[in-house]
N, C-alpha and C positions, 0 to 999 in steps of 0.2 A: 138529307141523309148524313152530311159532313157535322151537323147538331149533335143527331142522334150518337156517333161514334166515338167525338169526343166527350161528350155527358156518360157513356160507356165507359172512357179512358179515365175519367174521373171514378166511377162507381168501380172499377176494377182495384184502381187503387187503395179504394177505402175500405173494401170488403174484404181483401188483401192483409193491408196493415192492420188495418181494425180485428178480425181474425186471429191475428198474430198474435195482438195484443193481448187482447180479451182470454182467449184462451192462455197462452205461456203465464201472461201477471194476472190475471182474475180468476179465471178458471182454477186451475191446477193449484194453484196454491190454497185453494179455497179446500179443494177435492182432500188435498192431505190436511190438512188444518180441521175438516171437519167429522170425517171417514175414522174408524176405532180400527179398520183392515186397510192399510198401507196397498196391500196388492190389489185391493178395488180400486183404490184411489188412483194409484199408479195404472192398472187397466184403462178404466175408462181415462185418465189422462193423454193414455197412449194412444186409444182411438181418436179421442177430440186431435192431437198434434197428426195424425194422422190424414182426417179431415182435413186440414190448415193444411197440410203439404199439399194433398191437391188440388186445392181452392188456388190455391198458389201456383203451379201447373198452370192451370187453364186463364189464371188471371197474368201470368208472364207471357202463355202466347199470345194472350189476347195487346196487351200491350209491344209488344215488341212488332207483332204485324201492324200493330196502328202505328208505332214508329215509322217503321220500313213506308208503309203507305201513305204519308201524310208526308213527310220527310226525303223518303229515295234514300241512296245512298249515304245520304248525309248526315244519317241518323246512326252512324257508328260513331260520328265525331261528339254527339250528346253524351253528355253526363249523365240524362234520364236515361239513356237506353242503356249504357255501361254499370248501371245503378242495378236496373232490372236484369242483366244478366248476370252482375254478382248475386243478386239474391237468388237468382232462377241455379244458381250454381250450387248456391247454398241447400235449399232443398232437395235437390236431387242429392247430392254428398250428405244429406245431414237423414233423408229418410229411405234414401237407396243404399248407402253407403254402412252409414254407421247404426241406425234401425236394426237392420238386420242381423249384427254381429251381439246388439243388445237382447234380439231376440233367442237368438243363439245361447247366447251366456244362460239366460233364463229358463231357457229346454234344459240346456246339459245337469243346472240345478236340481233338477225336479229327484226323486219328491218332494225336494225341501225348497225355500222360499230360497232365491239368489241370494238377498243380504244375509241367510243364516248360513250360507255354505262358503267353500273355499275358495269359489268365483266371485266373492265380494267384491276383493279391490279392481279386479279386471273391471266389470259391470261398472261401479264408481268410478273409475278409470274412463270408459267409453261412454257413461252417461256426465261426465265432466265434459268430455267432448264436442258432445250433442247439443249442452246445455249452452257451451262458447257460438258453438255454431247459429245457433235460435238469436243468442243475443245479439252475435254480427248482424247476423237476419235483423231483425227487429230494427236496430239500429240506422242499416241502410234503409228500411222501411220506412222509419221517420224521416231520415233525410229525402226521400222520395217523395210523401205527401209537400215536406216543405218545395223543393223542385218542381212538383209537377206541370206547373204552367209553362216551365223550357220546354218538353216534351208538347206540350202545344202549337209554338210559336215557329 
């Protein structure tokens, strides 16, 4: 069973990062690049990032309890676990947090498209925000594949 959990603690990580990846640099930039309607693009961008958040969710508790359980107490002192709960903080602030208010800007638009109305720069404002947020994400993300054998040992 102690196999199976860490080959888990492994597969969480990758499906995780990988996820992140994929979708924020392959994904979406593809979606606008290839899409002639921005607001599709942006749509289903926003499901896929949506997705990722909680793939990310279930893939932070999954790794935090294999901390806690593998480790005890001892796994506050980890840098793998400190890692995982900055990104687990990230997500929750980046799609509880600031989503919403994205969302928002985008209702009060209507009828008309956000970036054609007077909620622009707010919206570009709060979608700068988001986008910092993904990148810190992302970034501890990498450092966390690179790490992840601490979280092992």
């Amino acid at each position: 069973m102690n196999r199976f959990a860490e080959s888990l603690y492994s597969i969480a990580i990758s499906v995780w990062v990988g996820g992140m990846c994929a979708v924020g640099y392959l994904v979406a930039p593809v979606l606008f690049y290839k899409l002639a309607d921005r607001t599709l693009a942006g749509n289903l961008a926003g499901e896929m990032f949506a997705l990722v958040a909680y793939v990310g969710l279930a893939c932070a508790g999954y790794l935090l309890i294999y901390l806690m359980l593998h480790r005890g107490w001892r796994a506050i002192k980890s840098s793998v676990f400190w890692i995982v709960m900055c990104m687990l903080a990230l997500v929750v602030a980046g799609h509880f947090g600031v989503q919403p208010i994205i969302a928002q800007l985008k209702a009060d638009a209507l009828p008309r498209q956000v970036m054609e109305s007077a909620l622009r720069d707010r919206f570009a404002a709060w979608h700068g925000v988001s986008s910092g947020l993904y990148l810190l994400q992302s970034l501890l993300g990498l450092w966390l594949v690179v790490w992840q054998e601490r979280g092992k040992r």
